[in-house]
C-alpha positions, 0 to 999 in steps of 0.5 A: 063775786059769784056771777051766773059763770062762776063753776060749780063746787061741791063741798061734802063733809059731815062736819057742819060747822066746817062747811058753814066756814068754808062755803062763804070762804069758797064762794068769794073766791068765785065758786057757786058752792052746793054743800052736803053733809053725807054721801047720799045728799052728795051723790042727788046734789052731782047729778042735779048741778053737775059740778066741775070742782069737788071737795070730798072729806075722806071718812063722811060719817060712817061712809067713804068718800072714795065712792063718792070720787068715784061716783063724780068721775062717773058722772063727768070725768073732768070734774076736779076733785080735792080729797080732804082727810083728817086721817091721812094714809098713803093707802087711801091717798093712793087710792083717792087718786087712782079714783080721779081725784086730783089732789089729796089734803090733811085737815086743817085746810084753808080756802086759799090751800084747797082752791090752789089744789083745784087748780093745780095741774102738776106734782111738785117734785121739789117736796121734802123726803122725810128723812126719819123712818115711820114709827112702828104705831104710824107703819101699823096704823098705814098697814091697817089702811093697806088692808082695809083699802084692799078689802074694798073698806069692808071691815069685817073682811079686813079683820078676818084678812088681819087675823083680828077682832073686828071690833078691835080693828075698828077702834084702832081705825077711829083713832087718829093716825100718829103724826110724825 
């Protein structure tokens, strides 16, 4: 039950269809959940209802939400953010938490998951090492990731660092990551 008390959340995420199940699903669990479907609305709705907790998918559109962390943490820096990512790199996970999020999620993601990673204050020591190296397509694509992140997510620079085609290097990062 939301009450005038209840914190504030911020949901962005391009996918409306994602928002429109996880925003009813966040809101009865106490949150007074403010949604955006792209960075700019995003960045208007932090600064009108300064949130204490955040959501963030990692690629919104054609846009980071690593700026968007950074631009929350700006703004207040004890607010609590969730990156939530469908392609998940160690890059960007490094680089998401470095910015000030607190917690780092692959899709899918349920509410209980990403309300439990809100909350959570430490990390989990007890997590499984993977005992199979990565296979050569998931070291590319992480490398990939690397040298993107390393050019500040600018593409064409990232190509010309790889020695590659700018548009073949973005039809490889379109692609979803290989899973293990």
């Amino acid at each position: 039950m939301i009450t005038p008390d209840s914190p504030q959340l911020l949901l962005v995420d391009d996918d409306v269809t994602f928002c429109k199940v996880l925003k009813p699903a966040l809101e009865k669990r106490n949150f007074q959940v403010s949604v955006a479907n792209d960075v700019k609305t995003g960045i208007a709705l932090a600064e009108q209802t300064e949130p204490e907790y955040a959501v963030i998918d990692l690629r919104i559109g054609h846009d980071s939400g690593l700026e968007l962390v950074k631009k929350l943490i700006s703004l207040d820096g004890n607010t609590r953010i969730v990156m939530l990512t469908g392609f998940a790199s160690i890059a960007t996970a490094v680089e998401a938490i470095k910015l000030g999020a607190i917690h780092y999620l692959t899709k899918p993601a349920n509410a209980d998951e990403i309300v439990s990673a809100l909350y959570k204050n430490e990390g989990d020591a007890s997590v499984a090492i993977n005992e199979t190296p990565l296979s050569v397509k998931r070291l590319e694509w992480e490398h990939l990731q690397t040298v993107l992140m390393q050019h500040d997510g600018n593409i064409s620079a990232a190509a010309r660092a790889l020695n590659m085609h700018r548009r073949t290097l973005q039809r490889k990062l379109d692609k979803r990551p290989v899973k293990e």
